[in-house]
N, C-alpha and C positions, 0 to 999 in steps of 0.2 A: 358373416352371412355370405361374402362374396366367393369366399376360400370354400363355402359349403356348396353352392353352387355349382362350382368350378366342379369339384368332387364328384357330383352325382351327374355330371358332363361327359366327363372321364368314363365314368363307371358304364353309364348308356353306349356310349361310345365305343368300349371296346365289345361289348358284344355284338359287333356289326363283323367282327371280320375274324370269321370261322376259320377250320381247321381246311375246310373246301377251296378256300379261298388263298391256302398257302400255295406259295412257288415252290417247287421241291428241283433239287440241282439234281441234274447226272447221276453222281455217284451217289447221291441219297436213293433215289429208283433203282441203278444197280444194286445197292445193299438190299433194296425189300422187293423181290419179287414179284410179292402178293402186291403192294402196290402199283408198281408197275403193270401189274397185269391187268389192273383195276382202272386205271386212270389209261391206257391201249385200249379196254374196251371201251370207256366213256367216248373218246377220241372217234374211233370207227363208228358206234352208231350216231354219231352224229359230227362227221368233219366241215358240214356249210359250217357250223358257226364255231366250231371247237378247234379248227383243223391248225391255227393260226396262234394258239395262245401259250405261254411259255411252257406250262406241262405237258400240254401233245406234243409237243417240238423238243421237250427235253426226254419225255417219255419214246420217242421216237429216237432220239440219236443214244438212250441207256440201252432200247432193247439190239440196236445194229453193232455196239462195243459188243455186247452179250454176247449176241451171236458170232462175232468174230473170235472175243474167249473161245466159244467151244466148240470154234470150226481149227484152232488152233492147237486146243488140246489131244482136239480128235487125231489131227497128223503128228503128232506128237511132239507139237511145238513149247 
């Protein structure tokens, strides 16, 4: 009974912590754009409370490599 418990603990449990709630590195936002671009806007409309959390702040230093890629390409580095 205690093991069944336990189980349906578990189970409640992990539905608390969504896909929203992932930390995404660097070069995971550099590989998806669309994410990037999605988690940059969440960011800007609302940086008092978002401005400080590990996705705007990772979101933030994928899209400044980015841009340095294609300011590199462009001189044809």
């Amino acid at each position: 009974m205690k093991h069944l418990l336990l189980g349906f603990a578990a189970l409640a449990l992990s539905g608390c912590f969504s896909e929203e709630n992932r930390i995404y590195t660097v070069d995971e936002l550099m590989a998806d754009e669309a994410l990037l671009a999605k988690i940059t806007s969440e960011c800007r409309n609302n940086p008092g409370a978002l401005r400080q959390t590990p996705n705007c702040q990772n979101a933030g230093a994928a899209d400044w490599k980015l841009r340095l890629e294609r300011m590199n390409r462009a001189l044809g580095g």
